[in-house]
LUMDREN-664774 format. One record per residue (C-alpha): residue in three letters; x, y, z. Coordinates in steps of 0.001 Angstrom, whole numbers, plus 500000, padded with zeros to 6 digits. Example, Ala and Ser with C-alpha at 12.3 -4.5 7.8 and 13.67 -1.06 7.14 Angstrom:
2
Ala512300495500507800Ser513670498940507140
# end
This chain:
424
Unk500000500000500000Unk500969503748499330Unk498727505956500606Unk498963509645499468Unk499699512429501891Unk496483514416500958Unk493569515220502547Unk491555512179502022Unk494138510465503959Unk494035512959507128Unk490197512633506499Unk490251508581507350Unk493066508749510330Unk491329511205511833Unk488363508540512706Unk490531506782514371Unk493243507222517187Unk497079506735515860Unk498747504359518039Unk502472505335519063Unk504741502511521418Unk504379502468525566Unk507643503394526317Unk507388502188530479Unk506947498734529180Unk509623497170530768Unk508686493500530434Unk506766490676529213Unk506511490607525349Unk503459491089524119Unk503031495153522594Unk501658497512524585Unk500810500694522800Unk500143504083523718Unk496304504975523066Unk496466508739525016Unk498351509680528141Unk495802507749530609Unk494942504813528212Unk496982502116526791Unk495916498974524928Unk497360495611523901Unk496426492968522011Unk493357491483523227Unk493477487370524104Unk489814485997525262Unk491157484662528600Unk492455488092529463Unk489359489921528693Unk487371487191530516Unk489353488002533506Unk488607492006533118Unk485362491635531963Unk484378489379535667Unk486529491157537788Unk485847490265541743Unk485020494031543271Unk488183493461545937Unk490401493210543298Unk489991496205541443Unk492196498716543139Unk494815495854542298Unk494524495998538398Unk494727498405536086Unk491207500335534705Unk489203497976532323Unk488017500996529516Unk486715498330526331Unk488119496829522937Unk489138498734519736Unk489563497631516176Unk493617498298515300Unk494828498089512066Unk497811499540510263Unk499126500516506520Unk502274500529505319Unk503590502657502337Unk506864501804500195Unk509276502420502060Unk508110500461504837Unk506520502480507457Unk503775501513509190Unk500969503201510817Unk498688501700513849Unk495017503166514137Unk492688502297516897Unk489176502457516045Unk485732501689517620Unk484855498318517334Unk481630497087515136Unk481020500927514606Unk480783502120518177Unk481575505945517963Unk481167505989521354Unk483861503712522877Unk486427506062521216Unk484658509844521727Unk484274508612525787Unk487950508906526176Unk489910511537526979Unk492010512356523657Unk492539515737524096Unk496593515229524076Unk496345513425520730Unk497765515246517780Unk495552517894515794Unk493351516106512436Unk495914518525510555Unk498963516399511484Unk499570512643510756Unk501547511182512825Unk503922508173511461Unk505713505777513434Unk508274503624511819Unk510744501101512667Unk513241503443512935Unk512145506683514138Unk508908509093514274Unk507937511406511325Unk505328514248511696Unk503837515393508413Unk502167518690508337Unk499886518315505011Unk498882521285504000Unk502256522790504108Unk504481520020503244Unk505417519734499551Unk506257516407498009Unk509963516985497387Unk510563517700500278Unk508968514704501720Unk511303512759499267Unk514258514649500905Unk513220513977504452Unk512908510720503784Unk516572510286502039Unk518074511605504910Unk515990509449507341Unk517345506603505589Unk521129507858505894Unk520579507988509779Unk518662504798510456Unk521428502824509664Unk523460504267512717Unk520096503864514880Unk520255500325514122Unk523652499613514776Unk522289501453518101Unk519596499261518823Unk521030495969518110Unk523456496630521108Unk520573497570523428Unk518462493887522870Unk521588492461523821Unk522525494177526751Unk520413492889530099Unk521332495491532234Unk521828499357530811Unk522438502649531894Unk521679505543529649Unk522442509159530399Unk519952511559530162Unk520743515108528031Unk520843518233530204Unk519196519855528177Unk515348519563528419Unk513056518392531110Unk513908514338532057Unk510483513214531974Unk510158514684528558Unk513121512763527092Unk511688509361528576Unk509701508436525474Unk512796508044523610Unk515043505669526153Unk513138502217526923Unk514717499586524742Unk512416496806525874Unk509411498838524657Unk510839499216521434Unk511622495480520732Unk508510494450521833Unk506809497264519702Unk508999496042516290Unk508458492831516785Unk504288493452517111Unk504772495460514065Unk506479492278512217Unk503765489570513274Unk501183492611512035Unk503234492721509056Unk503112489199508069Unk499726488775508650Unk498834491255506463Unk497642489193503616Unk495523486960505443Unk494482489731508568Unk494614493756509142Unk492144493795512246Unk492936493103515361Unk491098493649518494Unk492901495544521357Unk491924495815525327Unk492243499437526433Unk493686499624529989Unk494626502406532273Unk498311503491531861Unk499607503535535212Unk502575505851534441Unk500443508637533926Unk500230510038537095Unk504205510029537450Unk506244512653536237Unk509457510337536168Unk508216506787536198Unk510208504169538329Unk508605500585537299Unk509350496970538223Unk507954494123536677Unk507974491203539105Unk506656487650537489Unk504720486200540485Unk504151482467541405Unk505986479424541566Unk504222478163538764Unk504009480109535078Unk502377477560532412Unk498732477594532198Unk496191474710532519Unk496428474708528452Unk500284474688527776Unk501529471884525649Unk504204469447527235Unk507163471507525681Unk505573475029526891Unk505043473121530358Unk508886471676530543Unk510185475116529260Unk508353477097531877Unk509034474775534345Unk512571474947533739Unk512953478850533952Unk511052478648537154Unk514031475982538263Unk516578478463537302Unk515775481241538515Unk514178482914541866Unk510487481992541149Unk511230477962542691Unk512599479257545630Unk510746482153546605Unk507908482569544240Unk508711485814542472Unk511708486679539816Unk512713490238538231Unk511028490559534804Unk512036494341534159Unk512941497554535763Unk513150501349534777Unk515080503510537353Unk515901507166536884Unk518875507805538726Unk519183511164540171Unk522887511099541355Unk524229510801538050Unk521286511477535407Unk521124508167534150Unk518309505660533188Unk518616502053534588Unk517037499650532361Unk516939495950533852Unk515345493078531534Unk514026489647531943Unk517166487864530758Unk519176489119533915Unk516055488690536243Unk516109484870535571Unk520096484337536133Unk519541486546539913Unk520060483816543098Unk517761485257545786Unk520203487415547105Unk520657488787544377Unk517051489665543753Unk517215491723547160Unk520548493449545658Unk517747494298542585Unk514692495558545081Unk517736497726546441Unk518757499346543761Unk514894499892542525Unk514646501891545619Unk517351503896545141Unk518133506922543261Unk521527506588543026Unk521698509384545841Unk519598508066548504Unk517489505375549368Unk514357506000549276Unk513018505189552457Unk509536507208552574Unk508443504501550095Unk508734501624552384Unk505544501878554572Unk503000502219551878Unk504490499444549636Unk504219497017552039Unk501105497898553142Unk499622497158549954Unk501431494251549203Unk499855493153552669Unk496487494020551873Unk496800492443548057Unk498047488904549482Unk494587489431551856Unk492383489881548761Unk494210487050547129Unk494334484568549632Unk490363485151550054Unk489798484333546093Unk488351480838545545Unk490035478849542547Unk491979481852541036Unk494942480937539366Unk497288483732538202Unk500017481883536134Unk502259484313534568Unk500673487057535618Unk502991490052537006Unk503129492232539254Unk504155496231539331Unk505136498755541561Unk505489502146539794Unk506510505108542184Unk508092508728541056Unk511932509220540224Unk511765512795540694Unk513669514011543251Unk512111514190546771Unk511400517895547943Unk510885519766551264Unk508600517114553480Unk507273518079557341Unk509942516427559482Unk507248514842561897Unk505061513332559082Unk503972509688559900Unk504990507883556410Unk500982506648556296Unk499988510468556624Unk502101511453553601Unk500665508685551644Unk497244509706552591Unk498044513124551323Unk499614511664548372Unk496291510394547866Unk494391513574548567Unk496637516018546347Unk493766517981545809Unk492931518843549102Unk494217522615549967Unk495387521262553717Unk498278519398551981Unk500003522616551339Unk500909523059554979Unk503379519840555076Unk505313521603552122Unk505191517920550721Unk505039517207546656Unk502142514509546190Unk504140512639543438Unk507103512367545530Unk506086509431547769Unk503310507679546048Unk503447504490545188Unk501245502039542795Unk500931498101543317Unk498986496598540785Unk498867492938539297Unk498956492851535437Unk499013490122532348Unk496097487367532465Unk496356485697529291Unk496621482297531921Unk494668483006534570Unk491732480263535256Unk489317480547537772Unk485995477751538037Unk483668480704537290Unk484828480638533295Unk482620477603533335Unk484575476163530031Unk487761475053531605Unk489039471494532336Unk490745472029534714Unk488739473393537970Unk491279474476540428Unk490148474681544548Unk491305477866547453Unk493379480140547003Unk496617480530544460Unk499224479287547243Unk502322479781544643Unk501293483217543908Unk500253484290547682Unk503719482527548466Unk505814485177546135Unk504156487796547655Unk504769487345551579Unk508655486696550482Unk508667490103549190Unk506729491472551671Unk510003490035553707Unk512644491054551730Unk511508494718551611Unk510874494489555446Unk514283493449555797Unk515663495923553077Unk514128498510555000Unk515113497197558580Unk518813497168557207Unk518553500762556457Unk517736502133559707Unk520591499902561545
# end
């Protein structure tokens, strides 16, 4: 396909919503794609949506936002860029004009994401030729950002330095490698479907990063099991022997990814699955560690209110009949920006609870930033998850998900006695 960069073309994107990548994603491998600043969506698998669509009560202040299913297709012109537009499924204006888009780009502008790097077209202004120019020179570069990118997949553990210039959380969106291989690769399985398939369905979910100016996230993959009921025997022995290898035997939960903006030096962090499965438990602690730290401080204020709702997740959980949660993850998202002025005799819970309550004017008296200290705990990824309520599985599984509830009270632990050490 070669669409033309006229106004028929800005006519037909602009019923939709142009997709650009999630660039928190920081594990897992399945795309997640950036639908507006408070709304992502990935690609929807029936067991997942199940699980969203019968969500227990309890458990929703534990996942992220359930806000429908879109339509997403893509086009791709000669020189091989392609272009992912969300749009309401089976003609439903509404599930796309009830969302917030006000931060997407003007109907004037098309926005283009490639393989290699972003391209804004302005239409009425833009002349051919020099479209044909850009694109020469794009081509020049890409080679060098290629080169570029290849090294990132294969590192497991990176730290990239953050311009002066600018605002940090501005320059995020360019920094996640993991994002970006999991986008390409999406964009490749799109790609090679396209002769049999160019509509897929999508879940839109909350983006949790959207309340953080800087966000810090770890992925943790929870349980001591990870194949579902469904897995054939080589799935079964391969996910049996990563959970062998790695933390998730021994204590029930294994590093999947982390993003961590140090302050000290002005560096990114970026921590990936690969290394997560080689840690030995201690060296998982050594990982929670360094998540909580800035690479100035430790950041202790963040203690109290993580643990408290790990405490009160494993609760929920352990009070959910039949729920299995096999390869399901877990997050915990809290601000890198740097700490400011807080009330020296402010109870830890209190600044949470004002965290919470940014809004009210009485928070302005403990000179406290509400982004500073608050922290997110949320479960994510149920394309395994079973639970005797689906009524069409074979397997009917009884109490409560003992592998999973097992992960979580071990780090519970671990940050207790992360945060014990650090008062000593």
């Amino acid at each position: 396909m070669s669409p033309a960069f006229g106004a028929m073309e800005v006519e037909h994107y602009s019923k939709g919503v142009l997709l650009e990548p999630f660039v928190h994603q920081v594990g897992g491998h399945s795309c997640v794609l950036r639908f507006n600043d408070k709304t992502i969506c990935k690609p929807l698998i029936q067991r997942e949506h199940q699980f969203y669509e019968t969500l227990p009560t309890e458990m929703r202040k534990f996942t992220p936002q359930y806000e429908g299913v879109v339509s997403v297709s893509f086009e791709e012109d000669e020189d091989g860029n392609l272009c992912l537009i969300a749009y309401p499924l089976n003609g439903d204006h509404n599930n796309l004009e009830n969302l917030d888009n006000s931060d997407c780009e003007p109907k004037s502008k098309l926005l283009r994401w490639t393989n290699k790097k972003t391209m804004l077209l302005e239409n009425e202004k833009i002349s051919k030729e020099w479209v044909r120019q850009h694109r020469k020179e794009e081509k020049m570069k890409s080679h060098k950002l290629e080169e570029e990118f290849e090294w990132l997949k294969k590192s497991e553990v990176l730290y990239y330095t953050v311009e002066k210039k600018g605002n940090v959380s501005s320059q995020f969106k360019h920094h996640n490698p993991w994002s970006m291989k999991c986008h390409q690769q999406q964009l490749q399985r799109m790609k090679e479907n396209a002769k049999h398939r160019n509509q897929y369905k999508f879940i839109l979910l909350e983006n949790l990063t959207s309340r953080y100016e800087v966000p810090c996230v770890l992925d943790l993959k929870m349980g001591t099991r990870q194949h579902g009921d469904d897995a054939s025997e080589e799935k079964k022995a391969n996910q049996i022997r990563k959970c062998q290898q790695s933390t998730s035997a021994v204590i029930g939960v294994r590093v999947c990814g982390m993003q961590v903006y140090q302050a000290g030096t002005g560096q990114l962090m970026f921590m990936n699955k690969y290394h997560g499965r080689k840690l030995s438990v201690q060296g998982f602690k050594e990982a929670l560690y360094q998540f909580f730290h800035n690479g100035k401080y430790l950041r202790r204020e963040l203690f109290e209110s993580v643990i408290k709702k790990l405490t009160e997740l494993k609760s929920v959980l352990e009070k959910q009949e039949s729920y299995r949660f096999y390869s399901s993850s877990l997050l915990i998202i809290y601000d890198g920006k740097e700490r400011q002025e807080v009330a020296v005799d402010s109870d830890p819970e209190d600044l949470e609870d004002l965290s919470e309550e940014s809004s009210d004017e009485s928070a302005g008296a403990y000179a406290y930033k509400p982004t500073a200290s608050t922290v997110d705990v949320r479960m994510i990824d149920f394309a395994h998850t079973t639970c005797k309520y689906y009524g069409e599985d074979s397997v009917v599984h009884e109490g409560q998900d003992t592998g999973y509830v097992f992960g979580l009270q071990n780090l519970i632990d671990i940050i207790k006695e992360i945060r014990d050490e650090s008062n000593e």
